[in-house]
FIPAKE-857394 format. One record per residue (C-alpha): residue number from 1; residue in one letter; x, y, z. Coordinates in Angstrom, 2 decimals, padded with zeros to 5 digits, always signed. Layout:
% FIPAKE-857394
+-----+------+---------+---------+---------+
! seq ! type !      px !      py !      pz !
+-----+------+---------+---------+---------+
! NUM !    A !       X !       Y !       Z !
...
+-----+------+---------+---------+---------+
END
This chain:
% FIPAKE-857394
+-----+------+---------+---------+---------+
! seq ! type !      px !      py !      pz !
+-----+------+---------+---------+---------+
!   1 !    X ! +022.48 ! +041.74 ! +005.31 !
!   2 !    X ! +021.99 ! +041.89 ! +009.07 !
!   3 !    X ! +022.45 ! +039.21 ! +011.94 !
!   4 !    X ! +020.48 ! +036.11 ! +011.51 !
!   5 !    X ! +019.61 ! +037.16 ! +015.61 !
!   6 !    X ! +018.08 ! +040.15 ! +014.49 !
!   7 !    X ! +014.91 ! +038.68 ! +012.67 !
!   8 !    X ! +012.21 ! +038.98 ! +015.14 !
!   9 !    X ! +009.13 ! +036.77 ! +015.39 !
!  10 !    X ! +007.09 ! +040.37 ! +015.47 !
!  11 !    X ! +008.87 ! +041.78 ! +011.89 !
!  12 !    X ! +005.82 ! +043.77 ! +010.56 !
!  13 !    X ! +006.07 ! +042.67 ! +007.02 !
!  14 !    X ! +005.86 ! +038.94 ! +008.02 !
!  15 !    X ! +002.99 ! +039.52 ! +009.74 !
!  16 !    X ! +001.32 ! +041.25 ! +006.77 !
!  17 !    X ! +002.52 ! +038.66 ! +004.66 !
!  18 !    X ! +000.83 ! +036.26 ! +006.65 !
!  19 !    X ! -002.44 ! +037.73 ! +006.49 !
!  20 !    X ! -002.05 ! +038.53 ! +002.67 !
!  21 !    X ! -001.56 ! +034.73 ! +002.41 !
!  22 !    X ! -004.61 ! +033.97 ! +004.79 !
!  23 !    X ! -007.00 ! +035.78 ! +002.56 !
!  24 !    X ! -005.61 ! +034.10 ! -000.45 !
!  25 !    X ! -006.11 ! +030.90 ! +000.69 !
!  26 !    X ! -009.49 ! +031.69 ! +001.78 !
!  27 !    X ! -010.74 ! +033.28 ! -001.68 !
!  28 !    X ! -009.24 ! +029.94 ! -003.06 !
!  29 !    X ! -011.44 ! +027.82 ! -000.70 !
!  30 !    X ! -014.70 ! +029.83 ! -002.06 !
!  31 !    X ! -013.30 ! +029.58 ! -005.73 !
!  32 !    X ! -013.53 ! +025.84 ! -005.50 !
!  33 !    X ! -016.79 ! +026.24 ! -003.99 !
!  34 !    X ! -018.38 ! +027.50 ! -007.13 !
!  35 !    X ! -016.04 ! +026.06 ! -009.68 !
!  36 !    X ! -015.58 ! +022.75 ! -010.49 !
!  37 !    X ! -011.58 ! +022.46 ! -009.17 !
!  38 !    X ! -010.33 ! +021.00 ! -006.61 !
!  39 !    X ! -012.04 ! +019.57 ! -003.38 !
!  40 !    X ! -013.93 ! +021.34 ! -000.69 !
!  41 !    X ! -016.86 ! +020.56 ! +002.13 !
!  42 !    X ! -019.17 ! +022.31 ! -000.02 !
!  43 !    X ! -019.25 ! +022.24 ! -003.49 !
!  44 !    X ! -021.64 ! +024.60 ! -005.35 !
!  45 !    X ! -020.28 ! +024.54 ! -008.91 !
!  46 !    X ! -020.87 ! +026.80 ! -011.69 !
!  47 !    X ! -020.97 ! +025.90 ! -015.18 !
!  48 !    X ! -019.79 ! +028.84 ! -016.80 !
!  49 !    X ! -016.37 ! +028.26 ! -018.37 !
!  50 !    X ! -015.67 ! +031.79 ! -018.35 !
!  51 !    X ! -015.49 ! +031.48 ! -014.31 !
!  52 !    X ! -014.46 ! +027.98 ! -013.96 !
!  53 !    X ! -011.24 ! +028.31 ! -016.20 !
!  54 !    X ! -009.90 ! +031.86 ! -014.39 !
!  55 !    X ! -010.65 ! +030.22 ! -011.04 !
!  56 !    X ! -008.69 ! +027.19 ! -011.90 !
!  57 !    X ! -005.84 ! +029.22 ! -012.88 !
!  58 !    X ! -005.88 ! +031.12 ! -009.51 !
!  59 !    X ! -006.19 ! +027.78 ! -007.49 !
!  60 !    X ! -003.21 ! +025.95 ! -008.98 !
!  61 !    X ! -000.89 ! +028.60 ! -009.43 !
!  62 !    X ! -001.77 ! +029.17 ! -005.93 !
!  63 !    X ! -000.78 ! +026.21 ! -005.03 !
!  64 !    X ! +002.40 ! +025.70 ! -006.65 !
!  65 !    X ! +003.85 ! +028.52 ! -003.87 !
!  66 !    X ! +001.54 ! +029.44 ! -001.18 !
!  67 !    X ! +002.04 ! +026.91 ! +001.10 !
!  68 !    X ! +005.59 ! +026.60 ! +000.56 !
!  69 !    X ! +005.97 ! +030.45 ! +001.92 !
!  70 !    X ! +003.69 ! +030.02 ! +004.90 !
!  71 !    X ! +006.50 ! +027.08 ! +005.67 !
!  72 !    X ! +009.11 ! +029.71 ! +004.70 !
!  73 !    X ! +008.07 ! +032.26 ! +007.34 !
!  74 !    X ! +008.01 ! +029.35 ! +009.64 !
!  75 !    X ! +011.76 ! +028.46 ! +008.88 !
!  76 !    X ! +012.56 ! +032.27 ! +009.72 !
!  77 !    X ! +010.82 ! +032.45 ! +012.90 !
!  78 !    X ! +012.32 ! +028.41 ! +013.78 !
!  79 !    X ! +016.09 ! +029.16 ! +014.54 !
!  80 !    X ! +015.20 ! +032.31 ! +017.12 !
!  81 !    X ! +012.65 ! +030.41 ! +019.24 !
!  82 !    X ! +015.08 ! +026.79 ! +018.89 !
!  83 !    X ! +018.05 ! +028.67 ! +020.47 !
!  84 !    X ! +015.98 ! +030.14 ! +023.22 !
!  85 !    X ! +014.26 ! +027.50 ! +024.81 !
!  86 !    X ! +016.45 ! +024.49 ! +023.35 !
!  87 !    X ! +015.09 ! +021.56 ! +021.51 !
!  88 !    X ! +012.89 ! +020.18 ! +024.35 !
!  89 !    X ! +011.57 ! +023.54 ! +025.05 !
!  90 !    X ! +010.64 ! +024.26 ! +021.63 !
!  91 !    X ! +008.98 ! +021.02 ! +021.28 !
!  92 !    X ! +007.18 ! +021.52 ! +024.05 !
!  93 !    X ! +005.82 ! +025.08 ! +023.33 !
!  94 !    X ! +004.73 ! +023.97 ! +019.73 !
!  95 !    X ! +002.86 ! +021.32 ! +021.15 !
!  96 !    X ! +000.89 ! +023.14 ! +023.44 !
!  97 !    X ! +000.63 ! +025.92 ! +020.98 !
!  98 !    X ! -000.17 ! +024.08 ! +018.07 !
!  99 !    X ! -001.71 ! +020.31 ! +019.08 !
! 100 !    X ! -004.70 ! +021.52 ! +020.76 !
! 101 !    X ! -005.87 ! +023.45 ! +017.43 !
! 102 !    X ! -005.43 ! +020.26 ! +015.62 !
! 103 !    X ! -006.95 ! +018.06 ! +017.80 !
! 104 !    X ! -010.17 ! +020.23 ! +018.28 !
! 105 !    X ! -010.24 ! +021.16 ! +014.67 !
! 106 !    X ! -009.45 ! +016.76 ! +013.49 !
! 107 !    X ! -011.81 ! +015.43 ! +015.89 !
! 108 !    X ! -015.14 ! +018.27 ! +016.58 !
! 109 !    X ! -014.69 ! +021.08 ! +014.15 !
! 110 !    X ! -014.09 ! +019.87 ! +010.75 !
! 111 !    X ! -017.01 ! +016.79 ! +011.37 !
! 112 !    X ! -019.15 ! +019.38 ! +011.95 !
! 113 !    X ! -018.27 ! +021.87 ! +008.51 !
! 114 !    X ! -018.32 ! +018.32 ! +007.04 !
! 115 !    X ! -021.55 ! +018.03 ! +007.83 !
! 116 !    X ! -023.01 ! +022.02 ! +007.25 !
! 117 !    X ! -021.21 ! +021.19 ! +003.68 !
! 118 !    X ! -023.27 ! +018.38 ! +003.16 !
! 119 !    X ! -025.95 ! +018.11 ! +000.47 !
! 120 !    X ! -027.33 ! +013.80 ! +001.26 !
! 121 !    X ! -028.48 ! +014.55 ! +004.04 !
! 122 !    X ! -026.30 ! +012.84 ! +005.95 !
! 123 !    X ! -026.73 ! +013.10 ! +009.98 !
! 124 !    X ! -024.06 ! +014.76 ! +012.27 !
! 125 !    X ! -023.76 ! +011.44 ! +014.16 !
! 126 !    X ! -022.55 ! +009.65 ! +010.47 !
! 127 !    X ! -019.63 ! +012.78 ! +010.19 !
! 128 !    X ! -018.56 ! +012.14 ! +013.62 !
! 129 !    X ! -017.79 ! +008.20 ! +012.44 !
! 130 !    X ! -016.81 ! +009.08 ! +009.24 !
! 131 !    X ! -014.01 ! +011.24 ! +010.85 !
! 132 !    X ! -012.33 ! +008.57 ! +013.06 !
! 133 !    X ! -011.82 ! +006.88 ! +009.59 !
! 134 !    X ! -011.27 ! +009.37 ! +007.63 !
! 135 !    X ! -008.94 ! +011.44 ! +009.92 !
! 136 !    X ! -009.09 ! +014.34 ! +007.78 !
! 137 !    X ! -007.57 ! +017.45 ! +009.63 !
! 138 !    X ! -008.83 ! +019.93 ! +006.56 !
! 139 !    X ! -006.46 ! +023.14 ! +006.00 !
! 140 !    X ! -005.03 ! +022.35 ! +009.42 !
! 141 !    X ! -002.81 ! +019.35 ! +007.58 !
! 142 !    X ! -000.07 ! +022.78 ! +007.53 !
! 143 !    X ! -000.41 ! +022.33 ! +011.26 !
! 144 !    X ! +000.96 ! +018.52 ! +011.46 !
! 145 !    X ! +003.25 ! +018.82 ! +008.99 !
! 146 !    X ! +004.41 ! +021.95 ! +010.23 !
! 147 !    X ! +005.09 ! +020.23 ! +013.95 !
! 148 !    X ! +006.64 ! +017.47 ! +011.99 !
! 149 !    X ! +009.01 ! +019.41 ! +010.10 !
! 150 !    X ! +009.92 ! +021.54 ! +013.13 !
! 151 !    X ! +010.62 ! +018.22 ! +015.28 !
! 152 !    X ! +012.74 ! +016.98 ! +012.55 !
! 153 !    X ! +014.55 ! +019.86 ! +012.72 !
! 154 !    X ! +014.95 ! +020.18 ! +015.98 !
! 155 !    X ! +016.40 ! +016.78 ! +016.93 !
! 156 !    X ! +018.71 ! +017.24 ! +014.05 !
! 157 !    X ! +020.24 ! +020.32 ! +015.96 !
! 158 !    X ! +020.11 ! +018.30 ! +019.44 !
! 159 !    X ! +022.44 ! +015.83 ! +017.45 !
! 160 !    X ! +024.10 ! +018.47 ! +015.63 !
! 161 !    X ! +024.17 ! +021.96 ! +017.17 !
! 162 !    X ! +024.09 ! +024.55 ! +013.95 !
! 163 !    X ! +027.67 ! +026.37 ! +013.18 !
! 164 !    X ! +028.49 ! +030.11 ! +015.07 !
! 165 !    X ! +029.53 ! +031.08 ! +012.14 !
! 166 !    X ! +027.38 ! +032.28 ! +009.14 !
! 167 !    X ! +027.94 ! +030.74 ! +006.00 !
! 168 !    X ! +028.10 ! +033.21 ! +003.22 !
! 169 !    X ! +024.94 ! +033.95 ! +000.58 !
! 170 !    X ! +025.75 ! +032.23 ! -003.31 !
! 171 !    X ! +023.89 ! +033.51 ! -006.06 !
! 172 !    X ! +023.41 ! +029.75 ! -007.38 !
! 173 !    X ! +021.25 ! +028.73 ! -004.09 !
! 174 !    X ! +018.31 ! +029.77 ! -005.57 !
! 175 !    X ! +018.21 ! +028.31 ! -008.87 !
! 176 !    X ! +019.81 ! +025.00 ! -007.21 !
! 177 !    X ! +016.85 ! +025.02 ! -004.90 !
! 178 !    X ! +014.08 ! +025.78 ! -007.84 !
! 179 !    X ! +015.56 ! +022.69 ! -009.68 !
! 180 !    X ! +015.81 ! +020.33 ! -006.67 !
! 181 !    X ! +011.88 ! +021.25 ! -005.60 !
! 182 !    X ! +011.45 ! +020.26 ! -009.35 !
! 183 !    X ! +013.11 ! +016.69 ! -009.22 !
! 184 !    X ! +011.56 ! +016.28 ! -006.06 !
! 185 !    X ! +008.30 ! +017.06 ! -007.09 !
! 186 !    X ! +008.15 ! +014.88 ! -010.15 !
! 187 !    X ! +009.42 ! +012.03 ! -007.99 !
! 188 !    X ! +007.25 ! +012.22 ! -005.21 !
! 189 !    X ! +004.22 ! +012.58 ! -007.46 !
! 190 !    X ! +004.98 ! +008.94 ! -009.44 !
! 191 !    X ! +003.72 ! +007.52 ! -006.07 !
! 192 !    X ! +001.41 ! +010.46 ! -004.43 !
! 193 !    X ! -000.40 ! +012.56 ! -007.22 !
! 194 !    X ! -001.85 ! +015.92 ! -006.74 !
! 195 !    X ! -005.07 ! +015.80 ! -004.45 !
! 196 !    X ! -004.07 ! +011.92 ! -003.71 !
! 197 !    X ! -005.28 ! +010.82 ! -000.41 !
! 198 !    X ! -002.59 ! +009.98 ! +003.04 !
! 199 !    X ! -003.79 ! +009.62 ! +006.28 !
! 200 !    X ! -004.63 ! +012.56 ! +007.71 !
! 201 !    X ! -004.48 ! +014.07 ! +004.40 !
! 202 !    X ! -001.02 ! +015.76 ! +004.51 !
! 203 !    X ! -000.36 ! +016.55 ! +001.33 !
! 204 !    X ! +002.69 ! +014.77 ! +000.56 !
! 205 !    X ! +002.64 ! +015.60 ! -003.15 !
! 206 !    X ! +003.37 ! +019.33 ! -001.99 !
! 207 !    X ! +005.58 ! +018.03 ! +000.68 !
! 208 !    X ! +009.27 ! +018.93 ! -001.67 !
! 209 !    X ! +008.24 ! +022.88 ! -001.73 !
! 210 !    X ! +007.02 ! +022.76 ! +001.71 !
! 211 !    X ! +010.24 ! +021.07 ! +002.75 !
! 212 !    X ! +012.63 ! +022.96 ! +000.34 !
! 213 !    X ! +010.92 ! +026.82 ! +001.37 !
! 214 !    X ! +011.21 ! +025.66 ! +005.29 !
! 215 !    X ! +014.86 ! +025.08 ! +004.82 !
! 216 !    X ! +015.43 ! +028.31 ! +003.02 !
! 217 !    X ! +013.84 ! +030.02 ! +005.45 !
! 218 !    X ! +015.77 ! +028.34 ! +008.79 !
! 219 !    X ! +018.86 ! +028.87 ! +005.98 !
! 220 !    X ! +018.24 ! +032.98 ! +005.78 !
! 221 !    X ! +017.60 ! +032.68 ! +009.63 !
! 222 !    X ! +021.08 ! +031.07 ! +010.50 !
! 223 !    X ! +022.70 ! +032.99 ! +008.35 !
! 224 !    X ! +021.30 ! +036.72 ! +007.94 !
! 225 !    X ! +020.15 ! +036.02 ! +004.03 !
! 226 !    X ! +017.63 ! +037.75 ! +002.42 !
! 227 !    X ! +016.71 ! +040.35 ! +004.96 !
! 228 !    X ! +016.23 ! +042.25 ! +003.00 !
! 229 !    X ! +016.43 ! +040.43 ! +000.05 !
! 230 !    X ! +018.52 ! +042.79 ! -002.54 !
! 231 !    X ! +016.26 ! +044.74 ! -005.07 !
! 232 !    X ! +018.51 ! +042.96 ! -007.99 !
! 233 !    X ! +017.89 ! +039.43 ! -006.66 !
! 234 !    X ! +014.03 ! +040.58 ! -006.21 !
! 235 !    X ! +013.23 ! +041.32 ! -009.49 !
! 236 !    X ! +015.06 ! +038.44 ! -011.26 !
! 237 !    X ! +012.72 ! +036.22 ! -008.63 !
! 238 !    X ! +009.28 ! +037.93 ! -009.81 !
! 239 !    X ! +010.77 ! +036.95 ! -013.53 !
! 240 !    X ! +011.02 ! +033.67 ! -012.22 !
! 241 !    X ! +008.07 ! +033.36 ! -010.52 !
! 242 !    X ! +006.10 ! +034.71 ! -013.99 !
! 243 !    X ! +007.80 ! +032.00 ! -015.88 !
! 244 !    X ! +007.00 ! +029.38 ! -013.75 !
! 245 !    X ! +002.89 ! +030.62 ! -013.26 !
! 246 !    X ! +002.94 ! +030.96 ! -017.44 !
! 247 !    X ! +004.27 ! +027.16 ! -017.55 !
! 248 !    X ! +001.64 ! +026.21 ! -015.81 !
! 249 !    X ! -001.27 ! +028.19 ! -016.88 !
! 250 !    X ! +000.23 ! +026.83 ! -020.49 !
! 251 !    X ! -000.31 ! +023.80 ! -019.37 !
! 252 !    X ! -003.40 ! +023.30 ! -018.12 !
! 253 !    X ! -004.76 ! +025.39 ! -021.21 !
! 254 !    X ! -003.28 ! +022.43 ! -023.47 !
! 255 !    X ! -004.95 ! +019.76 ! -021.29 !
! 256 !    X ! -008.47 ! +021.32 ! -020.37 !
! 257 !    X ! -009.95 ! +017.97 ! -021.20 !
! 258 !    X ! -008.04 ! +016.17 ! -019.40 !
! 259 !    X ! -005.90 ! +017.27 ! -016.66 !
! 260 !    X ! -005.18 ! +013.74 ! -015.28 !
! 261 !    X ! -001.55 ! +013.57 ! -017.15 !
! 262 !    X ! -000.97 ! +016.42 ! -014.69 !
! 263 !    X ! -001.26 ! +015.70 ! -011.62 !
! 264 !    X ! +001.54 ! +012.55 ! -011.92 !
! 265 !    X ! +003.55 ! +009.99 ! -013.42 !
! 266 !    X ! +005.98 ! +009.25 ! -016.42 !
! 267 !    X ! +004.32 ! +011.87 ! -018.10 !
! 268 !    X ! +005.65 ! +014.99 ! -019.80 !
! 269 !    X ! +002.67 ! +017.28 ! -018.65 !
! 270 !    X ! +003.78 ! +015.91 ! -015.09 !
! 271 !    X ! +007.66 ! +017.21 ! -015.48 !
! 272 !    X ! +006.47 ! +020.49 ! -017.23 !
! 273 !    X ! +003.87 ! +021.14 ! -013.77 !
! 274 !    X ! +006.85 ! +019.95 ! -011.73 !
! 275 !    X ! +009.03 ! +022.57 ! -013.61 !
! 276 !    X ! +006.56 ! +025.23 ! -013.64 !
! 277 !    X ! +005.90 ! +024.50 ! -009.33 !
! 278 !    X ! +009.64 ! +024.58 ! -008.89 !
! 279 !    X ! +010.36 ! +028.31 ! -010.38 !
! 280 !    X ! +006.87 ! +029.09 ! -008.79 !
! 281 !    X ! +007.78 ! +028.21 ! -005.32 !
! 282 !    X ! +011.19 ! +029.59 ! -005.07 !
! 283 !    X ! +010.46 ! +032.80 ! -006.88 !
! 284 !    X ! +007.16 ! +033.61 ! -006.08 !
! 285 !    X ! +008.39 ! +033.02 ! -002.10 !
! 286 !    X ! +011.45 ! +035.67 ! -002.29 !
! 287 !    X ! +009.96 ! +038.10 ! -004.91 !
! 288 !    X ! +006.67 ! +038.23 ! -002.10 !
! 289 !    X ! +009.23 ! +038.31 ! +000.82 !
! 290 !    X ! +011.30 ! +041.31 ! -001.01 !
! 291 !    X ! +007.88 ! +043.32 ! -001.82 !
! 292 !    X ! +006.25 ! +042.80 ! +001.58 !
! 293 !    X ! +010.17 ! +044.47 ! +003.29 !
! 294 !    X ! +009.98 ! +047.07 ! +001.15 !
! 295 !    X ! +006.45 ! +048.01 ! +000.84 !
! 296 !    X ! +004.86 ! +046.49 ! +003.95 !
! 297 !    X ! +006.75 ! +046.72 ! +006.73 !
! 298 !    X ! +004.85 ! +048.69 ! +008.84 !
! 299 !    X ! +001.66 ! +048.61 ! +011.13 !
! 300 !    X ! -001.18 ! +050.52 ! +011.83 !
! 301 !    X ! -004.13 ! +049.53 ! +013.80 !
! 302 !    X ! -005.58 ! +046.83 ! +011.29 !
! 303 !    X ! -002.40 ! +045.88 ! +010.30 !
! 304 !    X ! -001.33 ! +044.73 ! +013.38 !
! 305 !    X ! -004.96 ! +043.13 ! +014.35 !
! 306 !    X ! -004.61 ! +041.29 ! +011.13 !
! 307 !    X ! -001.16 ! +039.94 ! +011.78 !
! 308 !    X ! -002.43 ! +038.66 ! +015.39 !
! 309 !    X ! -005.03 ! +036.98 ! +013.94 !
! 310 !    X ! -003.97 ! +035.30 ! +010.65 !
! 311 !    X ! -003.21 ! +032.09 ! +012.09 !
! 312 !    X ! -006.45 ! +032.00 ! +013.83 !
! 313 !    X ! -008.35 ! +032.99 ! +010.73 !
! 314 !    X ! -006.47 ! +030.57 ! +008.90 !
! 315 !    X ! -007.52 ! +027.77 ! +011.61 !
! 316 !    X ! -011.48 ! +029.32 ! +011.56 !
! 317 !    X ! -011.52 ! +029.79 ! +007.74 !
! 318 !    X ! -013.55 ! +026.27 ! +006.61 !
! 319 !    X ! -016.61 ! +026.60 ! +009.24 !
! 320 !    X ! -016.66 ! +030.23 ! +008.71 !
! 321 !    X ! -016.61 ! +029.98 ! +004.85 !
! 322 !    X ! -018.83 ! +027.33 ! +004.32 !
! 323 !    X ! -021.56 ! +028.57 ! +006.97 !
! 324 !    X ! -021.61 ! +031.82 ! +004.62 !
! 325 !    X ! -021.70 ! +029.66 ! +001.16 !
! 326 !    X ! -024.64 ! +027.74 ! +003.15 !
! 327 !    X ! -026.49 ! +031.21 ! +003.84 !
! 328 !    X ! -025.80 ! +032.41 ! +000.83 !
! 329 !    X ! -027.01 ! +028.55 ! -001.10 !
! 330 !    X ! -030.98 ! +029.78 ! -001.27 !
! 331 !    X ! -030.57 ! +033.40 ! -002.96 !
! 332 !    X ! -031.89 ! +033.31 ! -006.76 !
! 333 !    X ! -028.38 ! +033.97 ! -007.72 !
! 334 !    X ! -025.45 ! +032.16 ! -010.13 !
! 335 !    X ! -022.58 ! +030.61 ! -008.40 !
! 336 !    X ! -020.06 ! +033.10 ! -009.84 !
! 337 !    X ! -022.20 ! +036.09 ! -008.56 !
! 338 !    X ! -022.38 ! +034.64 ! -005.03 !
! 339 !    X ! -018.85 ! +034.09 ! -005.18 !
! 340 !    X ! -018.08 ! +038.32 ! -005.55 !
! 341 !    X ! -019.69 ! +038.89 ! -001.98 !
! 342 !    X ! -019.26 ! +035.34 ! -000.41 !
! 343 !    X ! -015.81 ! +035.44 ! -000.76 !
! 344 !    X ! -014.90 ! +038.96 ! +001.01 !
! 345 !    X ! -017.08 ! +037.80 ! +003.66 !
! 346 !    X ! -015.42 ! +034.76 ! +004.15 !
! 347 !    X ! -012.29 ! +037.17 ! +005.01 !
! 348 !    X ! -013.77 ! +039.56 ! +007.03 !
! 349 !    X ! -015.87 ! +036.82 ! +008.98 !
! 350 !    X ! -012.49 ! +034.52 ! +009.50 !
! 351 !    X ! -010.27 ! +037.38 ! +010.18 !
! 352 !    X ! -012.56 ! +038.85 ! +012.95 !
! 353 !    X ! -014.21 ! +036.07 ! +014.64 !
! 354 !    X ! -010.30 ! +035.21 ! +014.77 !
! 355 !    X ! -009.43 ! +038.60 ! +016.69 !
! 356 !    X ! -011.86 ! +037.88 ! +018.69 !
! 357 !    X ! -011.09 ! +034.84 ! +020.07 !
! 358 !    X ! -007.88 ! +036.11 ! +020.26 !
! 359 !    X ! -009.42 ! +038.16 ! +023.20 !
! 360 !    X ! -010.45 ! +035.58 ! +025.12 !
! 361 !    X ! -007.90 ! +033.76 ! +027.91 !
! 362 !    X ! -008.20 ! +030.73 ! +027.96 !
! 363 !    X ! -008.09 ! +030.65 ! +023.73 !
! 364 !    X ! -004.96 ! +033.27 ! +022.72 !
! 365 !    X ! -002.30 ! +031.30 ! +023.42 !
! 366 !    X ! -003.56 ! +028.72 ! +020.86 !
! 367 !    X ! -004.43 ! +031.34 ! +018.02 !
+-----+------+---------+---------+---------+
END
């Protein structure tokens, strides 16, 4: 495995990671658009079963690891930029970089998709008020957890500067890391459930992946793991990652009509999704990192466009998708069947008005 120096915050295959994860978020914003799962600005639900149950599947298993790798790739890129500017530096950069996003998305942007989503009739003005209450930051919650976690991180290594020397890779890491995001997850979720509401909406009940993948990644950083991750290691994580995604689509099979029990508390459903998230995360997040190496890491034209502008997309995604749901709300069509073209134009709209504005000056360095 090489130096952890040598991972660079330009690696192809992270950036096409990135944008493979973009789009996959997106398409799961327009699935709960048109099926009755999970929470959205707009909400257009179909009542076909034979839709509703596959796009519940692909939302929570989705959710049991995506997030946790985009805070992976984070904790690769981390160590790199903290040793080159130094603690205040790097806070410094990733609040310039990343707070004015947030604020303009928390306090103008996501009133105003708030407002295109909704079907009351509701005036801008009430959105607007509703917000300052509400302080809902939408997908950018990753955002303020993400400068969170990095600050944490950061004064840690202010306090305590990391080790020179790498410490070596054990072939138990993994599977002690599965089982702790598994513990974690059924603890945290006694008190915050799944889609339970925090101020500013961050998620907390996803917070022991989030927190577990970040380490990992600053981990592989520091210490030149996984890169690449070993074709042995790679395959036993995609069995992993299949056993977790089968506990859990076994799970919410058994509990269609009621899913409650799920989400948390002293309930055996609740340890089994906890189980199921914890094998998800960790081996869905290496099996992905291994595949994109070997398969991915390269960049043509679009490739590299795409990797510039995933994070942008990924900030753009809600008032791009749900203007296109809202064009797309007259047409004499079912919900499912507007899904098939609304959601690859939800990808290609976020993904190039991103580039885009990735063009202009005064906006790049944010996006």
């Amino acid at each position: 495995m090489n130096n952890a120096t040598e991972i660079s915050p330009r690696r192809a295959y992270l950036d096409n990671l990135k944008a493979f994860l973009v789009a996959g978020v997106i398409t799961g914003h327009v699935f709960i658009t048109y099926a009755d799962v999970g929470s959205w600005a707009y909400r257009e639900p179909s009542a076909n079963k034979a839709f509703i149950i596959p796009a519940a599947l692909y939302v929570a298993v989705g959710s049991m690891f995506a997030m946790g790798l985009f805070f992976l790739i984070a904790g690769l890129l981390l160590p790199r930029a903290l040793a080159r500017k130094g603690p205040a530096g790097f806070l410094r950069d990733r609040l310039v970089r990343l707070g004015p996003p947030l604020l303009a998305f928390l306090l103008v942007i996501f009133p105003i998709v708030r407002w295109l989503g909704d079907r009351r009739g509701r005036s801008l003005a009430w959105f607007f008020r509703d917000q300052l209450t509400e302080l809902d930051p939408g997908p950018l919650w990753f955002v303020l957890a993400l400068l969170i976690f990095s600050a944490a991180y950061a004064a840690w290594r202010a306090v305590r500067p990391a080790r020179p020397a790498p410490r070596p890779w054990r072939p138990s890491f993994l599977p002690f890391l599965a089982a702790g995001i598994a513990a974690a997850t059924f603890v945290v979720r006694l008190r915050y459930p799944i889609d339970s509401h925090q101020i500013f909406v961050l998620h907390v009940w996803q917070w022991p992946q989030c927190v577990g993948l970040f380490a990992l990644g600053i981990a592989c950083a520091r210490n030149g793991w996984l890169d690449p991750v070993p074709d042995r290691l790679r395959r036993r994580a995609g069995w992993a990652a299949l056993g977790g995604a089968g506990i859990i689509i076994t799970a919410l099979l058994l509990n269609l009509k009621n899913t409650d029990p799920l989400g948390g508390g002293l309930t055996w459903q609740a340890a089994v999704i906890a189980i199921g998230e914890g094998l998800t995360a960790v081996g869905s997040s290496v099996w992905l990192l291994g595949f994109f190496q070997r398969r991915f890491d390269h960049a043509g034209p679009l490739a590299r466009a795409m990797g510039r502008a995933a994070f942008g997309a990924y900030v753009v995604q809600a008032p791009v998708a749900v203007a296109i749901a809202r064009l797309a709300g007259p047409l004499p069509l079912a919900p499912e069947l507007k899904f098939l073209f609304v959601a690859p134009a939800a990808v290609a709209g976020s993904f190039g008005l991103a580039w885009l504005l990735t063009r202009v000056p005064g906006l790049k360095r944010f996006l």
